[in-house]
Structures are given as C-alpha cells and as structure tokens.
N, C-alpha and C positions, 0 to 999 in steps of 0.2 A: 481326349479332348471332348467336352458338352458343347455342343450347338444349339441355342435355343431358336425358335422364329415365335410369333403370337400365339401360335396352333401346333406348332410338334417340339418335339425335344428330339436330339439326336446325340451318342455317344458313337466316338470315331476311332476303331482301336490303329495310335499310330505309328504304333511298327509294324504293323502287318501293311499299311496301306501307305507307306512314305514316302515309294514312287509315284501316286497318285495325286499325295496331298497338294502340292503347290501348284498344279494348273487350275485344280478347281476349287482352292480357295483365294487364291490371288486375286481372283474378280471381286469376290465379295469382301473380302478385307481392304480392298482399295477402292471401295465404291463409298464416296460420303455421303451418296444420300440414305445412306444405311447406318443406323447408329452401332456399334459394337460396343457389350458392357462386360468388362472384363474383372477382377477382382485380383489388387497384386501382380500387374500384366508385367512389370518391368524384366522379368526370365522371361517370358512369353514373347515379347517383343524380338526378346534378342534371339529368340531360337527360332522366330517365324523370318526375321530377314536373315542371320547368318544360313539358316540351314536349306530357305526355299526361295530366297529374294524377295517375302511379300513385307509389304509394308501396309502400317494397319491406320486410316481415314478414319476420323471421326470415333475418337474410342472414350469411353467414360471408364474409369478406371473407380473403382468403389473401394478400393484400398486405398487409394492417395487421400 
C-alpha cells in the first residue's frame, strides 16, 4: 500500500505488518476532514472493511 501526505510518501509492506494495520489506519481513513484519493478503490474498499473493519470518509476515487 502508497500513503501519500503533501510532504512524504510512504509504502506499507502489508503482510508483514497486518496486525498493525487497522488501528492505525482506521483513524485516518475515517476522518473527513481528510480527503483520501484513491485509484480503482472498489477491491480496496472491500478488503479495508471485510479484513480490518475500516471504512473509508471522504474518498475521490480517479478511476470512477
């Protein structure tokens, strides 16, 4: 997975780190005052709530 913010870029390798991923992305993927731009999100979506319960606020999807 790519993280971007204004100022870093971040790559998240996520199998190694899968017990990790959903408490510390859950905040930021459900936070709207945060825009998230995703590309094609429609797998992504379903693999972020089936596998870690987050749901993603405010998402610009550039594939739709």
């Amino acid at each position: 997975m790519q993280i971007s913010t204004r100022t870093e870029d971040f790559v998240v390798d996520t199998l190694k780190l899968r017990i990790h991923i959903g408490p510390h992305l859950r905040e930021l993927f459900k936070d709207p005052s945060k825009r998230k731009v995703m590309h094609g999100a429609d797998k992504d979506i379903v693999w972020l709530q089936r596998d870690f319960g987050i749901y993603v606020c405010n998402l610009f999807d550039t594939g739709q």
